[in-house]
Kinemage of the C-alpha trace (Angstrom):
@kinemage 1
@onewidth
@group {chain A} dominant
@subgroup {mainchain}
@vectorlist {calphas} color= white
{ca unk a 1} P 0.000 0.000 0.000
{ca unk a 2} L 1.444 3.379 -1.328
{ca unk a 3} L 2.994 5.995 1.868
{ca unk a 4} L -0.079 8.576 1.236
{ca unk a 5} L 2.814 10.946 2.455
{ca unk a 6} L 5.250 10.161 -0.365
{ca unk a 7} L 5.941 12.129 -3.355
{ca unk a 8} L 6.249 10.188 -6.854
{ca unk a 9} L 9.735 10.534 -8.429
{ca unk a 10} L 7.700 11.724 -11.307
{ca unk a 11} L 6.221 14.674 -10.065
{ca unk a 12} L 7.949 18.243 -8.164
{ca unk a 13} L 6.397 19.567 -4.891
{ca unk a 14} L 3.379 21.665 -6.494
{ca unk a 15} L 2.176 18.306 -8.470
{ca unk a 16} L 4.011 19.179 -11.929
{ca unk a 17} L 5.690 16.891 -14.045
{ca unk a 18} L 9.341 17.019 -15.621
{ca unk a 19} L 7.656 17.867 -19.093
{ca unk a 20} L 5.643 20.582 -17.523
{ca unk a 21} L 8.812 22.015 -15.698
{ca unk a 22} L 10.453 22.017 -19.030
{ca unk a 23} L 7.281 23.831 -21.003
{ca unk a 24} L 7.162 26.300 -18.195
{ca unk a 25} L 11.108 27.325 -18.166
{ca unk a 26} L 11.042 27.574 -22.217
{ca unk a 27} L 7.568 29.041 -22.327
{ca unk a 28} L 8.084 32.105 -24.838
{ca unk a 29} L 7.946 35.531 -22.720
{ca unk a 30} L 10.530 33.870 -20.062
{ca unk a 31} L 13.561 37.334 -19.652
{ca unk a 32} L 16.251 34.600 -19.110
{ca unk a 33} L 15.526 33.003 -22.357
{ca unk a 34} L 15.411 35.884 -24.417
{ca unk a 35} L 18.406 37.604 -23.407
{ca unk a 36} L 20.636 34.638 -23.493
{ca unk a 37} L 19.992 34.144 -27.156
{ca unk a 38} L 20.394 38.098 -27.853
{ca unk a 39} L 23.816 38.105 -26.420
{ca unk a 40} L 24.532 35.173 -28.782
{ca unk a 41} L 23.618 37.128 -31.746
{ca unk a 42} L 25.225 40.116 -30.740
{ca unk a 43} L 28.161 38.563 -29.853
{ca unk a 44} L 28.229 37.408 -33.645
{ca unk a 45} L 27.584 40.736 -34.791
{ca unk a 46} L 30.306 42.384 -32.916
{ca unk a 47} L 32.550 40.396 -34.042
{ca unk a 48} L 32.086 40.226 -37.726
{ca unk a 49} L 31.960 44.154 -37.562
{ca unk a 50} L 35.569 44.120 -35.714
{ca unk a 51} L 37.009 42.255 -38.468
{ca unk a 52} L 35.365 44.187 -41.071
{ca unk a 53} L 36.855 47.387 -39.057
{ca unk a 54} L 40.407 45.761 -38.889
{ca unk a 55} L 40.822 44.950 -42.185
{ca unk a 56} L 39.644 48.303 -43.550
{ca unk a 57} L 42.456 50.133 -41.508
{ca unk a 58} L 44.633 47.859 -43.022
{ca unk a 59} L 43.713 48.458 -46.204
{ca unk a 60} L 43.900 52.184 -45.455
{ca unk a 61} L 47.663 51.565 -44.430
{ca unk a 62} L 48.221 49.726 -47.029
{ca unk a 63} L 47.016 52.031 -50.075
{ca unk a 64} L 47.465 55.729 -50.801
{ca unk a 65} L 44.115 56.628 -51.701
{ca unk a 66} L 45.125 60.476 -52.990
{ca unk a 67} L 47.191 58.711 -55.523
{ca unk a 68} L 45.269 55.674 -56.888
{ca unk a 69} L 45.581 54.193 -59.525
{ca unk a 70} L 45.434 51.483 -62.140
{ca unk a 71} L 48.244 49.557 -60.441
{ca unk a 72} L 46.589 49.926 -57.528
{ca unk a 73} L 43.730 48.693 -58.585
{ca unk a 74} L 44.940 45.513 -59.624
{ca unk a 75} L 46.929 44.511 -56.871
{ca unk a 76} L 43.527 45.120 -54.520
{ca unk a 77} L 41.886 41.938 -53.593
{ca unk a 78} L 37.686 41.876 -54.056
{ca unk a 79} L 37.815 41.546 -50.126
{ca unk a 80} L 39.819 44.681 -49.662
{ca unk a 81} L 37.657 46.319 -52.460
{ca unk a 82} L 34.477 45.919 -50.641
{ca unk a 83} L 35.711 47.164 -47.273
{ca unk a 84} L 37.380 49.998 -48.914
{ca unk a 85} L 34.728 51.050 -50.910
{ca unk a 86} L 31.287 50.826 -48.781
{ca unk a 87} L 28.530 50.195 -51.359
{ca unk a 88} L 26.012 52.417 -48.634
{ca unk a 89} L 28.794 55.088 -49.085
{ca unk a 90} L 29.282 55.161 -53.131
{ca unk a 91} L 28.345 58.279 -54.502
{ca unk a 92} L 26.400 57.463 -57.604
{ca unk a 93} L 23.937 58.661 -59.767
{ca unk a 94} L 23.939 62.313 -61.494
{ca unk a 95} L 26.471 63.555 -58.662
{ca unk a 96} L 28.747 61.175 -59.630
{ca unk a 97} L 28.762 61.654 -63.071
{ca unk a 98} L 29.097 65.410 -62.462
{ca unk a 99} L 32.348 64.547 -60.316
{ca unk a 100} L 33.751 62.330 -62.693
{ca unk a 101} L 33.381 65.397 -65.759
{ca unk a 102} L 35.429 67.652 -63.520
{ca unk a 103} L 38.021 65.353 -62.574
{ca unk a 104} L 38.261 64.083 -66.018
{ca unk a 105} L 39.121 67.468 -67.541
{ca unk a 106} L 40.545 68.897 -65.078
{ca unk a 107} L 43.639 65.741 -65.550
{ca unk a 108} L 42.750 66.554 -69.408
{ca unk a 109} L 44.134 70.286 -68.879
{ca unk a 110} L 47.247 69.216 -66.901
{ca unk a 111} L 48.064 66.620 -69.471
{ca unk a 112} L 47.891 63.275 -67.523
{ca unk a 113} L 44.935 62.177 -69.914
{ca unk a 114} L 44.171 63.190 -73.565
{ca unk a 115} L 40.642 62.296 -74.204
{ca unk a 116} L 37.494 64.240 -75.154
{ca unk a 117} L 34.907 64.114 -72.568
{ca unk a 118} L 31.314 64.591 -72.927
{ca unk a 119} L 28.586 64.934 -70.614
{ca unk a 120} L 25.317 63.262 -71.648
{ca unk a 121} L 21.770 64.102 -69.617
{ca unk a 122} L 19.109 61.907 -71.482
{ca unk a 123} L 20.224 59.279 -70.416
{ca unk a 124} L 22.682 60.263 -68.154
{ca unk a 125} L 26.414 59.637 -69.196
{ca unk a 126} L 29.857 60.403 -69.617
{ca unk a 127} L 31.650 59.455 -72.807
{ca unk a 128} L 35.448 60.239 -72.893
{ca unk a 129} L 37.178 59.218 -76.073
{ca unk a 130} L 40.657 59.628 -77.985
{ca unk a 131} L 42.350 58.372 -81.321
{ca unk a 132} L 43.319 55.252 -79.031
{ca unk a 133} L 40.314 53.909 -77.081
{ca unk a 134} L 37.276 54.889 -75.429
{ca unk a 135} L 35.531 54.539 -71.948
{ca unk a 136} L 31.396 54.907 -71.199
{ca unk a 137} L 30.787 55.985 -67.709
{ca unk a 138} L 26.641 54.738 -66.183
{ca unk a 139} L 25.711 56.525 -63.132
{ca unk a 140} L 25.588 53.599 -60.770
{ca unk a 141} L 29.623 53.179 -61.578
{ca unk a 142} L 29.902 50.492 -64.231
{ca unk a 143} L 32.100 51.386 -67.575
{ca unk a 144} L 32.071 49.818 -70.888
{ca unk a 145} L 35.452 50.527 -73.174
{ca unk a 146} L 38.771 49.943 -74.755
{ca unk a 147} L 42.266 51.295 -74.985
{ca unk a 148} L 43.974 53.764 -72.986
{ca unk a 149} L 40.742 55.860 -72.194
{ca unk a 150} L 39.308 53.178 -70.275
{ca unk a 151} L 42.649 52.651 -68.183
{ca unk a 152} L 42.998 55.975 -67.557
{ca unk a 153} L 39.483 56.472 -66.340
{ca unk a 154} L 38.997 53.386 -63.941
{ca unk a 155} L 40.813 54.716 -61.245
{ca unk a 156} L 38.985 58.514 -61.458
{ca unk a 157} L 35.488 56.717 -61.110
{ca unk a 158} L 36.746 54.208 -57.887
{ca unk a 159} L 37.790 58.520 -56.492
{ca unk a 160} L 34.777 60.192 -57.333
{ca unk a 161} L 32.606 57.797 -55.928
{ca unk a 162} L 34.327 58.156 -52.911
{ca unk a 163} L 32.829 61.254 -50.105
{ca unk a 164} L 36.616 61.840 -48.907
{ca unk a 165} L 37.869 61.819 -52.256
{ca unk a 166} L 37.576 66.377 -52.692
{ca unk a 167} L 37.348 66.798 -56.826
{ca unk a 168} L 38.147 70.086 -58.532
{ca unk a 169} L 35.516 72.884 -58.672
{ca unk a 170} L 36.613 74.919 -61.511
{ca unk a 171} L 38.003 73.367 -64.625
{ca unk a 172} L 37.771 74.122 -67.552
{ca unk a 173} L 35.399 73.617 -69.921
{ca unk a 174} L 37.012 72.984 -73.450
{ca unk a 175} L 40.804 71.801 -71.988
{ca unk a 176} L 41.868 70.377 -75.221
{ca unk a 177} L 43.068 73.232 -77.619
{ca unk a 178} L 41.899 73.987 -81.326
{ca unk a 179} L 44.443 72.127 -83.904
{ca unk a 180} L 45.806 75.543 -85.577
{ca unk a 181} L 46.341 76.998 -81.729
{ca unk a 182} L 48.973 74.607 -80.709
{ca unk a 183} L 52.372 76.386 -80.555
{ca unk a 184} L 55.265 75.005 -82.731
{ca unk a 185} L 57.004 74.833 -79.257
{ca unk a 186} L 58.350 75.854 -75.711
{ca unk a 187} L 61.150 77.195 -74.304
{ca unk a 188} L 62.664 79.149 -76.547
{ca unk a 189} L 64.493 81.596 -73.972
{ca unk a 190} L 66.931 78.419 -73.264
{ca unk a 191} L 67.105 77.545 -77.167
{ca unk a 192} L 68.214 81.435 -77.521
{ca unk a 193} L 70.907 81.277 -74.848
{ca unk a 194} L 72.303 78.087 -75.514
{ca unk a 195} L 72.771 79.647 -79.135
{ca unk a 196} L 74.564 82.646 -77.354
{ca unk a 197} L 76.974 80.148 -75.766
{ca unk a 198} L 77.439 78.452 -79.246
{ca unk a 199} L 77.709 81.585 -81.121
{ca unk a 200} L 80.769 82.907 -78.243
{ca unk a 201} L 82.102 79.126 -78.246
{ca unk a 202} L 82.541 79.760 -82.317
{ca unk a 203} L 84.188 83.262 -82.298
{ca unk a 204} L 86.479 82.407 -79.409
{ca unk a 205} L 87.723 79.051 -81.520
{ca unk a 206} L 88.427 81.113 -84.390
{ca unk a 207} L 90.498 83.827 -82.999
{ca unk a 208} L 92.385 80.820 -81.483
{ca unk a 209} L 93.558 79.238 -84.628
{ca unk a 210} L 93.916 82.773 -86.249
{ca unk a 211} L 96.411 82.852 -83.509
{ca unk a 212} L 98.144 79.932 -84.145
{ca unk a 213} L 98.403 81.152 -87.952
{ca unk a 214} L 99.486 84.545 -86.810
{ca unk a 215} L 102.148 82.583 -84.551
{ca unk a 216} L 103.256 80.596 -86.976
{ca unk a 217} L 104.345 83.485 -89.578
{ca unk a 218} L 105.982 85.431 -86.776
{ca unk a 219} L 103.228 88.143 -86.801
{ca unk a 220} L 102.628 87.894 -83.223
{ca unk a 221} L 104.304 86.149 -80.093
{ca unk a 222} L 107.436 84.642 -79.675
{ca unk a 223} L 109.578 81.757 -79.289
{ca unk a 224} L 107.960 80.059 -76.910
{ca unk a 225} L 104.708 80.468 -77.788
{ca unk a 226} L 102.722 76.632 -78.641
{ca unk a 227} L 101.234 77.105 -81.996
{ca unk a 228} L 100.200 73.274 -81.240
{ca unk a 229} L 98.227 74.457 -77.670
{ca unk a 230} L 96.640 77.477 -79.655
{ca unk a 231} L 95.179 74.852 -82.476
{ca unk a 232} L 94.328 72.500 -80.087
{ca unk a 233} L 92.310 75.151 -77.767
{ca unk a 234} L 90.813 76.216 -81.643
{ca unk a 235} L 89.382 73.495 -82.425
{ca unk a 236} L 87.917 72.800 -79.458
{ca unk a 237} L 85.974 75.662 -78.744
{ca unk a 238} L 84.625 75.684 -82.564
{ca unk a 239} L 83.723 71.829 -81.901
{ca unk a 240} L 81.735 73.041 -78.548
{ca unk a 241} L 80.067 75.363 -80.472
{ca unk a 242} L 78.739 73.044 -83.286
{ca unk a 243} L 77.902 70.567 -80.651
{ca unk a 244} L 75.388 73.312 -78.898
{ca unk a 245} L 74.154 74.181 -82.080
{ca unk a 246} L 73.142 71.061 -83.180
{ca unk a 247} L 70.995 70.493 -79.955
{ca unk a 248} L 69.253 73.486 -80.636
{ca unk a 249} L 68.311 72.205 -83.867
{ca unk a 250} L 67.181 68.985 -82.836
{ca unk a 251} L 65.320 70.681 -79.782
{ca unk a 252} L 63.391 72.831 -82.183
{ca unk a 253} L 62.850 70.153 -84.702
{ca unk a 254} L 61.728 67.878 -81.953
{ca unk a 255} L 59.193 70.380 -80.926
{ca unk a 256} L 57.821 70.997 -84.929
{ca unk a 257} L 57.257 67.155 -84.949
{ca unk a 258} L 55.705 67.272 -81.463
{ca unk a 259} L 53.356 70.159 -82.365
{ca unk a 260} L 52.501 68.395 -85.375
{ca unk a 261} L 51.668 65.185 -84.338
{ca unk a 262} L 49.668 66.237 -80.674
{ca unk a 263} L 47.384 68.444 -83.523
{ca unk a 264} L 47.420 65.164 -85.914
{ca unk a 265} L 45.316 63.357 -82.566
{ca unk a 266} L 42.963 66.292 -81.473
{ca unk a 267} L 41.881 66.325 -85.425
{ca unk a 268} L 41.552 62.473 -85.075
{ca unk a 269} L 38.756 63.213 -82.169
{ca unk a 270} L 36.740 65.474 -84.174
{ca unk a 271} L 38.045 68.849 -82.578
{ca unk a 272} L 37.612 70.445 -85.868
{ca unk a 273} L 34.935 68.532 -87.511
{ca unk a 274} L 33.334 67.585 -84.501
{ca unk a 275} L 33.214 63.846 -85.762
{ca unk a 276} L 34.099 60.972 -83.504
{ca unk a 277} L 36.619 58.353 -84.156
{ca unk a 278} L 34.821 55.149 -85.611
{ca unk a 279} L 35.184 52.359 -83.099
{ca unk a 280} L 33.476 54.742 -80.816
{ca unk a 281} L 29.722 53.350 -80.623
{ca unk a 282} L 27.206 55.633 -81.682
{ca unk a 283} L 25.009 56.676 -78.844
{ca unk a 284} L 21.465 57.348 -78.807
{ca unk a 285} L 20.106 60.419 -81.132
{ca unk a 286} L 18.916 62.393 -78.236
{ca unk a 287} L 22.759 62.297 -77.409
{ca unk a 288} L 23.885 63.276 -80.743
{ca unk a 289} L 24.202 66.986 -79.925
{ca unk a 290} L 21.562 67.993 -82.311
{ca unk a 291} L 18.660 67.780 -80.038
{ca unk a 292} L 17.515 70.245 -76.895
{ca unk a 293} L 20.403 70.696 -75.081
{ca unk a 294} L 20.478 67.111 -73.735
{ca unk a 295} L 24.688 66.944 -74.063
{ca unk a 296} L 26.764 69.012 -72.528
{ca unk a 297} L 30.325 68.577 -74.320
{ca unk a 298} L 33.871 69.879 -74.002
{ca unk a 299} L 35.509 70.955 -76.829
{ca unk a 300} L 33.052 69.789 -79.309
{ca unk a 301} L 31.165 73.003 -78.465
C-alpha cells in the first residue's frame, strides 16, 4: 500500500511533471531566455563588424588613396575592395557623373589624360574618347570601353565615388586646344641662350687658330709660344660650339614634330569637324548633340 505521504519521483512539490517544468522554463515571454539568445547574436555581430573594421584600416595603411591608380587597382583583392569602398557610401547617380566630368578634364588640362569628354543628360552619361580607345561611364559606376581611355578612367570613377575623395571645382570647360592653336614649341628663352653660348664658343675658336696662324708666320708672339696648344684650344671651342648648335636644332625640330603630331590626334577626335573616331559606338540620337540641349560637351562646343 502506497505511503499517502510520499511524493512520486515523477512529479515536483506543487504536483508538476518534468515535461511541464520544461514547457514552463522555455515558455516564450521567459527574460532569461530571451536575453541569453540576444547576447549570442550580438556577440556574432560584434565580431564580424571588428574584423570588417580591422581589415579596412589595413587596407587604409596599405594604399594611398590620394594617388590611386590602375596599379593599384589591380593589386587590390575583391575583399579589400568591398571594405574599402562601402557600397552604402558610393556616390552614384547624377552627382557622380558630375564629379567624374570635372576630374576628367581637369587631368585633361594638366596633361595626364588626352581624351574628349562629354557629358550626356538623357540618359545620363559620360563618354570620354581619344584616337586610341574609349571609356562609357553609367551613373551607378559600371564602364564599358577599350584602350587607354578606359585605363585611364577606372581609377577617377573608384575617387569620385568616394565622399573623402575632394574633386576640382573649376576646370575648364574645353581643356583640349583647337588644332591651328597649338604652338610650334616651348622654351625658346633656353634655345636662344644656348645659341649665345654656341655663337661665343665659335668666335672664341676662331680667334684661337687665327692665332696659331698669326704665330706661326711670326706676326705675333714669340719663341715660346705653342702654336700646337693654340690649335688644339681652336678646335675645341669651334667643336663646342657646333655641338650646342646642333641640340638646338634637334630641340626645335623635336618640338615641330611634337606640335605636329599632338594636332594630328585632337583632329583624329573630331576637334575640328566635330566627328568621332569610328570604333566609338554611336550613342542614342537624343545624345547626338543635335537635339535640346540634352549633351553638354567639351571641346566639341
Amino acid at each position: 500500500m502506497a505511503d499517502p505521504d510520499s511524493t512520486s519521483p515523477t512529479e515536483d512539490e506543487r504536483g508538476n511533471t518534468p515535461a511541464d517544468s520544461v514547457t514552463a522554463e522555455t515558455e516564450p515571454g521567459e527574460p532569461v531566455a530571451e536575453g541569453d539568445g540576444a547576447e549570442a547574436d550580438d556577440g556574432g555581430d560584434s565580431g564580424e563588424a571588428l574584423d570588417t573594421e580591422a581589415l579596412r584600416k589595413q587596407v587604409e595603411e596599405k594604399y594611398d588613396f590620394d594617388n590611386f591608380g590602375p596599379a593599384d587597382m589591380a593589386e587590390m583583392t575583391a575583399e579589400e575592395w568591398d571594405v574599402a569602398f562601402d557600397e552604402d557610401s558610393w556616390i552614384t547617380g547624377d552627382e557622380l557623373l558630375d564629379r567624374v566630368t570635372r576630374d576628367l578634364r581637369n587631368r585633361v588640362a594638366n596633361r595626364d589624360v588626352f581624351a574628349r569628354i562629354e557629358r550626356h543628360r538623357d540618359p545620363p552619361r559620360v563618354l570620354a574618347y581619344s584616337d586610341e580607345g574609349y571609356a562609357v561611364i553609367y551613373p551607378d559606376g559600371s564602364l564599358e570601353g577599350e584602350g587607354t581611355v578606359m585605363r585611364d578612367v577606372k581609377p577617377t570613377v573608384a575617387l569620385c565615388s568616394m565622399d573623402s575623395y575632394d574633386v576640382p571645382e573649376n576646370v575648364p570647360d574645353r581643356p583640349l586646344p583647337e588644332p591651328e592653336s597649338v604652338p610650334e614649341g616651348g622654351g625658346e628663352l633656353g634655345n636662344w641662350m644656348l645659341q649665345a653660348i654656341a655663337g661665343a664658343q665659335f668666335l672664341a675658336g676662331i680667334a684661337l687658330l687665327g692665332g696659331a696662324v698669326l704665330a706661326t708666320a711670326g706676326v705675333i708672339g714669340n719663341r715660346g709660344t705653342s702654336i700646337a696648344l693654340l690649335v688644339v684650344a681652336g678646335a675645341a671651342f669651334i667643336g663646342v660650339s657646333l655641338v650646342l648648335f646642333f641640340t638646338v636644332a634637334n630641340a626645335r625640330l623635336s618640338d615641330t614634330f611634337r606640335a605636329e603630331e599632338y594636332r594630328d590626334r585632337l583632329r583624329a577626335i573630331g576637334l575640328e569637324d566635330g566627328e568621332r573616331p569610328e570604333f566609338v559606338p554611336e550613342l542614342d540620337p537624343q545624345n547626338s548633340g543635335s537635339g535640346d540641349g540634352a549633351t553638354e560637351t567639351d571641346e566639341a562646343g
